[in-house]
TORBA-375805 format. One record per residue: z, y, x of N, C-alpha, C in turn; residue in one letter. Coordinates in nm, 2 decimals. Layout:
N
KEGU    nc3    nc2    nc1   cac3   cac2   cac1    cc3    cc2    cc1 kolba
KEGU      Z      Y      X      Z      Y      X      Z      Y      X     a
...
END
This chain:
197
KEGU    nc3    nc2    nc1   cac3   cac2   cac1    cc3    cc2    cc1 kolba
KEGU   6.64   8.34  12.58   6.72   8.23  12.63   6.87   8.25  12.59     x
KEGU   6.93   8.15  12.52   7.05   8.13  12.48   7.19   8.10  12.61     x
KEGU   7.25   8.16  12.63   7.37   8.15  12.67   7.41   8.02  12.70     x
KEGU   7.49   7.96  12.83   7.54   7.84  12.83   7.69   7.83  12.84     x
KEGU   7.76   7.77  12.72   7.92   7.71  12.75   7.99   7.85  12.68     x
KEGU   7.95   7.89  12.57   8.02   7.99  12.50   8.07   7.94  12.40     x
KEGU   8.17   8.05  12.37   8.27   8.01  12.19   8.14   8.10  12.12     x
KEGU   8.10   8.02  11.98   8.01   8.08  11.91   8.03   8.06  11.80     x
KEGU   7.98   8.13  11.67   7.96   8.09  11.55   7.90   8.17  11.42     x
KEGU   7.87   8.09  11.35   7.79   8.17  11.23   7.80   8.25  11.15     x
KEGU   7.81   8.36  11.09   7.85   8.44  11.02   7.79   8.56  10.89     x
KEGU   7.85   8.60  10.86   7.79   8.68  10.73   7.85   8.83  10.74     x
KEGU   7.78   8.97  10.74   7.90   9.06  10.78   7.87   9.12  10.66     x
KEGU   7.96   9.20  10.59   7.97   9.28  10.49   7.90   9.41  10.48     x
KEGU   7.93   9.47  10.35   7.83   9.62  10.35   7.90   9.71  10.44     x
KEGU   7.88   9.79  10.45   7.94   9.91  10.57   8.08   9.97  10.42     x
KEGU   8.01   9.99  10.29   8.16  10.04  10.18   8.22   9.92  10.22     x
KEGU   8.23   9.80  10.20   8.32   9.74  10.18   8.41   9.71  10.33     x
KEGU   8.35   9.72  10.44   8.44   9.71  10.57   8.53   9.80  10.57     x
KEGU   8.49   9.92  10.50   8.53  10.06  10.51   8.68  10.00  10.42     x
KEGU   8.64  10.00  10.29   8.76   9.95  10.22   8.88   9.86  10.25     x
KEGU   8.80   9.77  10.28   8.91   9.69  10.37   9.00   9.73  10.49     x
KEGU   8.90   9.80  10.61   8.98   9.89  10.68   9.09   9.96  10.62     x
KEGU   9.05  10.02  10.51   9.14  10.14  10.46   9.26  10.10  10.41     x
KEGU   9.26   9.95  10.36   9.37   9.89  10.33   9.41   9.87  10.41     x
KEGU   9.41   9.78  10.58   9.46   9.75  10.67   9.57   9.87  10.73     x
KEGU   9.47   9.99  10.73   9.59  10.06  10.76   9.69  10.13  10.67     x
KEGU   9.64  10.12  10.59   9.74  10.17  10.45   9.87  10.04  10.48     x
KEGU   9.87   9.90  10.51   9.94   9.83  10.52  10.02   9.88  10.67     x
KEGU   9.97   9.92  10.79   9.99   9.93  10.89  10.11  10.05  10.88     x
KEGU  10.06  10.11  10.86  10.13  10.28  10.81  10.28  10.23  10.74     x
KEGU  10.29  10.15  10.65  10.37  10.13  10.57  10.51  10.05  10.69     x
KEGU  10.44   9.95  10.76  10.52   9.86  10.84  10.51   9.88  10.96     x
KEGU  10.47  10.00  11.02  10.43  10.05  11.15  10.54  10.03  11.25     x
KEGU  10.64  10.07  11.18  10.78  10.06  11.31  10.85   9.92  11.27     x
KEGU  10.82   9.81  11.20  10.92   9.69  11.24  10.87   9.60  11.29     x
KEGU  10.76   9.60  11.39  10.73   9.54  11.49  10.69   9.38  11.52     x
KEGU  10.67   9.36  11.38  10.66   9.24  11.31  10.51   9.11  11.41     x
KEGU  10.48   9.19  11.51  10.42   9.08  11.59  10.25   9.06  11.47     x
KEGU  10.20   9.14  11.41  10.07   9.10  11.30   9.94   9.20  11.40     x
KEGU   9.85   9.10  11.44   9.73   9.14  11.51   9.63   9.20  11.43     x
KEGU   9.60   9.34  11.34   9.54   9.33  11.27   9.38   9.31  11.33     x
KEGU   9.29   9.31  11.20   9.17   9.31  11.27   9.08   9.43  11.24     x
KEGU   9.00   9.49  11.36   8.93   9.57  11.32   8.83   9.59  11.24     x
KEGU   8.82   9.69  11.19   8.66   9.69  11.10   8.54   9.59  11.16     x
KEGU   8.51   9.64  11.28   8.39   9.62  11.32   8.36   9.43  11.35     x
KEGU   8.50   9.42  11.35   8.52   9.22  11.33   8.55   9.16  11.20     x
KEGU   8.51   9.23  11.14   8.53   9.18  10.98   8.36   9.08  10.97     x
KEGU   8.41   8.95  10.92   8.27   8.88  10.90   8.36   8.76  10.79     x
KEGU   8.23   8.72  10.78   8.28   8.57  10.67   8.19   8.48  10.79     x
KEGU   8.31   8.41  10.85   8.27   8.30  10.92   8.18   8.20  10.81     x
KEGU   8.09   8.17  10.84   8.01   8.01  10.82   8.01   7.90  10.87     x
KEGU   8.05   7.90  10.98   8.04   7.81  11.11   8.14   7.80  11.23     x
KEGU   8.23   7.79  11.25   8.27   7.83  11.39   8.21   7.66  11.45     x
KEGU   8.15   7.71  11.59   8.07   7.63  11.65   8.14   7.56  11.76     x
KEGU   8.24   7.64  11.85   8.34   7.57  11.95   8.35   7.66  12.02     x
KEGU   8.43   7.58  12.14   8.44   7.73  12.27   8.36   7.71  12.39     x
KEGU   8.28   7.59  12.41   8.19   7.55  12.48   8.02   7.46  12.45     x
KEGU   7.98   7.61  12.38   7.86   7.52  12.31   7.73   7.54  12.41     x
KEGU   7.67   7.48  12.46   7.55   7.49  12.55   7.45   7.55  12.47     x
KEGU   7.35   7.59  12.57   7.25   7.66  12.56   7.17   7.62  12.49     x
KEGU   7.13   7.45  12.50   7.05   7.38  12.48   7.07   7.30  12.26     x
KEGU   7.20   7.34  12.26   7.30   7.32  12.13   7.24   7.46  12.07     x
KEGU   7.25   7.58  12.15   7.25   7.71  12.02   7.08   7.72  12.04     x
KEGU   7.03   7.68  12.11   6.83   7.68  12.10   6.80   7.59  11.96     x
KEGU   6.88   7.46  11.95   6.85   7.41  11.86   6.87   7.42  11.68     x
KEGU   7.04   7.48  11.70   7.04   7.59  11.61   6.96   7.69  11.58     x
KEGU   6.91   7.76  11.66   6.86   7.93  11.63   6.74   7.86  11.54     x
KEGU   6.68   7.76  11.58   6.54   7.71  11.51   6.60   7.67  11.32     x
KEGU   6.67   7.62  11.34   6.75   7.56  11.24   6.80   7.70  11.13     x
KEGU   6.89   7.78  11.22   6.90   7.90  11.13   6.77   8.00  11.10     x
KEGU   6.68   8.02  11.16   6.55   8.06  11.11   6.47   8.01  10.99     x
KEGU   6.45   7.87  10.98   6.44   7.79  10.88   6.56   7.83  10.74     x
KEGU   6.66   7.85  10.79   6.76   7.83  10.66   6.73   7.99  10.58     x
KEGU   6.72   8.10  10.67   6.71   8.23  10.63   6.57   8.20  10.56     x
KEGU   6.49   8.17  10.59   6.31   8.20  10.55   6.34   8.15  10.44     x
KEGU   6.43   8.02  10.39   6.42   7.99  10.27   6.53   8.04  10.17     x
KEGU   6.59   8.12  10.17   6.74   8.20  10.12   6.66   8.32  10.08     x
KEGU   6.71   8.35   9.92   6.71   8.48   9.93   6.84   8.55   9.94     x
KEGU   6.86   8.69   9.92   6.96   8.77   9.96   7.01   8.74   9.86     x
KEGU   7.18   8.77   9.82   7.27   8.74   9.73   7.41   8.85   9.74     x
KEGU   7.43   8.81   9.66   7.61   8.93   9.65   7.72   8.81   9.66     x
KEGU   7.81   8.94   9.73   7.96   8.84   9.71   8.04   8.94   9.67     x
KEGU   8.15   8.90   9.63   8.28   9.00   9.55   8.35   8.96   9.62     x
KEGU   8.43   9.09   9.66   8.50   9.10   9.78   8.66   9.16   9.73     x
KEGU   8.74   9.02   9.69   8.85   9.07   9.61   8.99   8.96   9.66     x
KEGU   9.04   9.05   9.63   9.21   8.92   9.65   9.26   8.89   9.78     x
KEGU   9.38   8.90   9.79   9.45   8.90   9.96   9.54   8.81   9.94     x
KEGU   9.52   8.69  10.10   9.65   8.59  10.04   9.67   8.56  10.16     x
KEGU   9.70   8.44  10.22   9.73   8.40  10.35   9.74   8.24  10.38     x
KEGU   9.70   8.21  10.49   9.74   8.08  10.53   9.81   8.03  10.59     x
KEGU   9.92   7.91  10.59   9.92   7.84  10.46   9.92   7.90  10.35     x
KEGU  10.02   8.00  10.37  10.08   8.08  10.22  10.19   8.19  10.28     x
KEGU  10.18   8.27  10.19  10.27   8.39  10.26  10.41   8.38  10.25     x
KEGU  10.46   8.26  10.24  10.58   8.23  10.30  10.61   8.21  10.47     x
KEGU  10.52   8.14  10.55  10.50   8.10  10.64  10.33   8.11  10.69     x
KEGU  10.30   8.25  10.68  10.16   8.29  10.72  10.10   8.33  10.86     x
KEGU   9.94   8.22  10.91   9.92   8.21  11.01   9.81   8.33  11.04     x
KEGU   9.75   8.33  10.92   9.60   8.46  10.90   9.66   8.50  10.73     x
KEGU   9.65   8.62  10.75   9.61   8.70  10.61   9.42   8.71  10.59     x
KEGU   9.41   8.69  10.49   9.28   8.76  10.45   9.25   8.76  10.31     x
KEGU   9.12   8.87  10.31   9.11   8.89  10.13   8.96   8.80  10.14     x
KEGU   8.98   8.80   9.99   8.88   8.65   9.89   8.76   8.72   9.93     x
KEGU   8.64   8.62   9.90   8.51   8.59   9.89   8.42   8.55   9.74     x
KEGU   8.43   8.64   9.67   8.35   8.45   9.59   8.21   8.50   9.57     x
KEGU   8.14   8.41   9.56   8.00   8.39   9.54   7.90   8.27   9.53     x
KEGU   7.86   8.22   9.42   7.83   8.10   9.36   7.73   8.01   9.46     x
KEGU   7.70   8.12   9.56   7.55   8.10   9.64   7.59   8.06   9.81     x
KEGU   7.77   8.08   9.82   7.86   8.10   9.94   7.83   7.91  10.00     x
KEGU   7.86   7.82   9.92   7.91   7.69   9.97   7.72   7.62   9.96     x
KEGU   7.66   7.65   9.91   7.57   7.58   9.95   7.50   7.61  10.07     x
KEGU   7.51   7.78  10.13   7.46   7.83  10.25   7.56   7.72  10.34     x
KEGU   7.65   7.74  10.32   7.74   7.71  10.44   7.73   7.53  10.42     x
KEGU   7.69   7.44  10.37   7.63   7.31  10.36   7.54   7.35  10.44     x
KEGU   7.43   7.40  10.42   7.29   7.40  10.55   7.34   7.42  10.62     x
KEGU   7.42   7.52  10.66   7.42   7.56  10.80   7.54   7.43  10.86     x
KEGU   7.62   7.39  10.83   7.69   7.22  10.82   7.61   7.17  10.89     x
KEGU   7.48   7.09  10.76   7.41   7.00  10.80   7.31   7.05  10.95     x
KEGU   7.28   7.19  10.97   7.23   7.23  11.11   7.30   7.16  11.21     x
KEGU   7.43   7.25  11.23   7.51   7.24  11.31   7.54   7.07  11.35     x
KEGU   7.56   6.97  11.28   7.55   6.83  11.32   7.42   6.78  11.36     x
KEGU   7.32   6.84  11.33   7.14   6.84  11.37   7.16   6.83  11.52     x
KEGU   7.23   6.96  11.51   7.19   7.08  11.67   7.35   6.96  11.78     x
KEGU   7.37   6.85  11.74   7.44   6.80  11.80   7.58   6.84  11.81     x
KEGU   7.67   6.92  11.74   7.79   6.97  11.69   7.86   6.84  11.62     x
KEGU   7.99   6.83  11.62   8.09   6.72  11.53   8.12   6.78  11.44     x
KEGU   8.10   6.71  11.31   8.13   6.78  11.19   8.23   6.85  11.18     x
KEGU   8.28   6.93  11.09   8.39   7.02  11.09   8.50   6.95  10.97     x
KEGU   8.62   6.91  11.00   8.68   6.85  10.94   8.73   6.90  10.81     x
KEGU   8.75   7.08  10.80   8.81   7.14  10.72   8.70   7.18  10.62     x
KEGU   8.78   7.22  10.49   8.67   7.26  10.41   8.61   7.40  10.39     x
KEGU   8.54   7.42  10.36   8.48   7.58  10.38   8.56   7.63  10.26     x
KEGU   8.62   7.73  10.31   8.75   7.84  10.27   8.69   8.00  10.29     x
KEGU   8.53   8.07  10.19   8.50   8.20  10.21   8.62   8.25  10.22     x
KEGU   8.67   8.38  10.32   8.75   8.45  10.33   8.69   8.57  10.46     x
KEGU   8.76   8.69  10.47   8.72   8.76  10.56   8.91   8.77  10.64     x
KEGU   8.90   8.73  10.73   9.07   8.76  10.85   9.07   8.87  10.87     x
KEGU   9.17   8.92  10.77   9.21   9.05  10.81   9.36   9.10  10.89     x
KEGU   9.44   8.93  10.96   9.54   8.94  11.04   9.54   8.82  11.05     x
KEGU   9.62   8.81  11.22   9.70   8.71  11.25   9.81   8.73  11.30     x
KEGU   9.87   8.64  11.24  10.07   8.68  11.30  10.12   8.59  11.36     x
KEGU  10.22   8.69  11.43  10.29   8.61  11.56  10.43   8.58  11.52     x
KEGU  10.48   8.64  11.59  10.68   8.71  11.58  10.64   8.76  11.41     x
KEGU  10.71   8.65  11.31  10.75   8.73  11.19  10.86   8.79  11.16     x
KEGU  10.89   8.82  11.28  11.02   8.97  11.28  10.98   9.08  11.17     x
KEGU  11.03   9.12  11.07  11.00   9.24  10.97  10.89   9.20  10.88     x
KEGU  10.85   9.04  10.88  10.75   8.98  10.74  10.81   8.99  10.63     x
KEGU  10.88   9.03  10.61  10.94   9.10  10.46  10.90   9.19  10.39     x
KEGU  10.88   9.27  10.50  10.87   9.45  10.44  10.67   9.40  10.43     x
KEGU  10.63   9.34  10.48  10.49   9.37  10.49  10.40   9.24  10.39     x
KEGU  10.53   9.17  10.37  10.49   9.09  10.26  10.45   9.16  10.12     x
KEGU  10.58   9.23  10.10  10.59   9.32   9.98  10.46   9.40   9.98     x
KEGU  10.45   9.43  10.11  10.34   9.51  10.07  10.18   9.49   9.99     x
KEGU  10.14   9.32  10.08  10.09   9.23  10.04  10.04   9.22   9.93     x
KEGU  10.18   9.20   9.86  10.18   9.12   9.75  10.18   9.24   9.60     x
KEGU  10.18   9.32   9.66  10.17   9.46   9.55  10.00   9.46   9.53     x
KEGU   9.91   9.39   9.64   9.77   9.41   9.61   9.66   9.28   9.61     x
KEGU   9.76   9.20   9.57   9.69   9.06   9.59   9.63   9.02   9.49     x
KEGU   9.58   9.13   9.38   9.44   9.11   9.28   9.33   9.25   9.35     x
KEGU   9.33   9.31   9.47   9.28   9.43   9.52   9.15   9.38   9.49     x
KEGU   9.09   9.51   9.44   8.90   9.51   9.46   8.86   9.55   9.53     x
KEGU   8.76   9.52   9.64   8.71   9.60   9.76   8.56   9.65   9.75     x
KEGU   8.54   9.58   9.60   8.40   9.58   9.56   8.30   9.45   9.59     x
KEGU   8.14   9.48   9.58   8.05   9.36   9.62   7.95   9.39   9.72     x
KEGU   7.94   9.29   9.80   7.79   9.34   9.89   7.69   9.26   9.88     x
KEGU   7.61   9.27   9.90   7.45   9.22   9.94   7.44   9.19  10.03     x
KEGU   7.43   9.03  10.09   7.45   8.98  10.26   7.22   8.97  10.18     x
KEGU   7.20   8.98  10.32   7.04   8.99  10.37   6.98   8.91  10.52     x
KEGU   7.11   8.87  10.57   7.08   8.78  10.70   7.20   8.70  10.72     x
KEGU   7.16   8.59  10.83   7.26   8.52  10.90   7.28   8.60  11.03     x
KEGU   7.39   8.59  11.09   7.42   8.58  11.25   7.46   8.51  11.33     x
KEGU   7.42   8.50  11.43   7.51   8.38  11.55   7.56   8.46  11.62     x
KEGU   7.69   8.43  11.67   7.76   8.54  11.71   7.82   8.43  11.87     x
KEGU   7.86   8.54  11.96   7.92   8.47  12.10   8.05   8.56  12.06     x
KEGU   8.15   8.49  12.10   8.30   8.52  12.11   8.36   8.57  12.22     x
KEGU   8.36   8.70  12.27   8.42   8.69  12.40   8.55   8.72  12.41     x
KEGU   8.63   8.66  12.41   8.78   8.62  12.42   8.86   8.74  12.54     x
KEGU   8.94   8.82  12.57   9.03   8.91  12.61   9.15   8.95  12.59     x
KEGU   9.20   9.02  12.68   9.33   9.05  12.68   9.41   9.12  12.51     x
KEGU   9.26   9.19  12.48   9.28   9.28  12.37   9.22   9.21  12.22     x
KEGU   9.13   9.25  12.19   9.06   9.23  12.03   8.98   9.10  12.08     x
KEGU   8.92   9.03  12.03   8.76   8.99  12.07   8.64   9.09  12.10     x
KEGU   8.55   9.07  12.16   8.42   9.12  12.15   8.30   9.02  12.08     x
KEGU   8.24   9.06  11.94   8.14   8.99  11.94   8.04   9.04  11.96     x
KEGU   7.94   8.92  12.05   7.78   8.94  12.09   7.71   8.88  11.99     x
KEGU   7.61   9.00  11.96   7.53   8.93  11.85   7.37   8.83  11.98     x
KEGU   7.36   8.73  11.94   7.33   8.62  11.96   7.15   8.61  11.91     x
KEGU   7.19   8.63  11.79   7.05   8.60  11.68   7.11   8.64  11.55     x
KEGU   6.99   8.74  11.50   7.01   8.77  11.33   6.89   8.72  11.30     x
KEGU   6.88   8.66  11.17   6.88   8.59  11.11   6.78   8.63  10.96     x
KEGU   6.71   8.73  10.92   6.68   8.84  10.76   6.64   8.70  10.70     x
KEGU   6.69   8.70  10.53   6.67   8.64  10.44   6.50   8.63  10.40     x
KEGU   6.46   8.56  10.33   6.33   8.57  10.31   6.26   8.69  10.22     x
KEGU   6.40   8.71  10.15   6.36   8.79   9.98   6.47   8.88   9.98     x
KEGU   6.44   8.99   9.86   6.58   9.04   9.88   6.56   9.03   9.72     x
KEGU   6.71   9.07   9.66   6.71   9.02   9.52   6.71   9.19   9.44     x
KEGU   6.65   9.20   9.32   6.64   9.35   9.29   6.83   9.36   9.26     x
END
């Protein structure tokens, strides 16, 4: 039985090296800009994902049952695939930056996330206005008090290689919202049909 009236959404999580790497940058940046207080929420390893889907903050029970059926189907027919896990930039732009995160690419990224689209409007969801932007959030900023110093930092690694991984499943994930980090609940995974040699 699926949960009723949660924030939820679809996701992709990385290899365990490449969280690692990413981590390792986060605080290699942290370290650098630790005392000017710059108001930047980093994010932890263990919340590192390539969103697919964000679903809402009140999605019924009866919405993620009809999903889960829908993402079972999409996995059985997917095989497993790589993504390259490179480049750090920000939104809008790191003049005036709301999330930092590093790149995605992978030829096989935008047609998954079309299924899982077309699910999601199935399972009775409103389309998603924005366009699908692979990225992993590796901050959000608040007070850009001292976004100077941490720009620079930024911007000294904004061709960074973190390497590639092998995604093998989907996830549906529950969002539990707090004082502190998020917590995500894994919901439903999702194993690909195939894996690729």
């Amino acid at each position: 039985m699926m949960p009723d009236g949660v924030r939820a959404f679809v996701a992709l999580k990385m290899a365990p090296g490449v969280e690692q790497a990413v981590a390792d940058f986060i605080e290699s940046i942290r370290k650098v800009t630790a005392d000017r207080g710059n108001g930047i929420r980093w994010t932890r390893r263990d919340n590192l994902h390539l969103t697919l889907r964000f679903l809402g903050d009140g999605v019924t029970a009866a919405t993620l049952e009809r999903l889960d059926d829908a993402l079972r189907d999409i996995a059985a027919a997917t095989a497993s695939f790589k993504i390259e896990v490179r480049g750090i930039g920000a939104f809008p732009n790191l003049s005036r930056p709301r999330v930092l995160w590093v790149g995605l690419e992978s030829a096989e990224l935008q047609g998954l996330a079309n299924k899982i689209e077309r699910a999601a409007v199935s399972a009775g969801l409103a389309p998603e206005r924005r366009a699908f932007a692979p990225h992993l959030t590796i901050a959000r900023t608040g007070d850009l008090a001292g976004w100077s110093e941490t720009r620079r930092a930024i911007e000294t690694a904004v061709e960074r290689d973190f390497g590639s991984t092998a995604v093998e499943a989907l996830t549906l994930y529950r969002s539990i919202l707090g004082r502190g980090y998020p917590v995500y609940e894994e919901l439903g995974r999702y194993p690909f049909a195939s894996k690729n040699p």
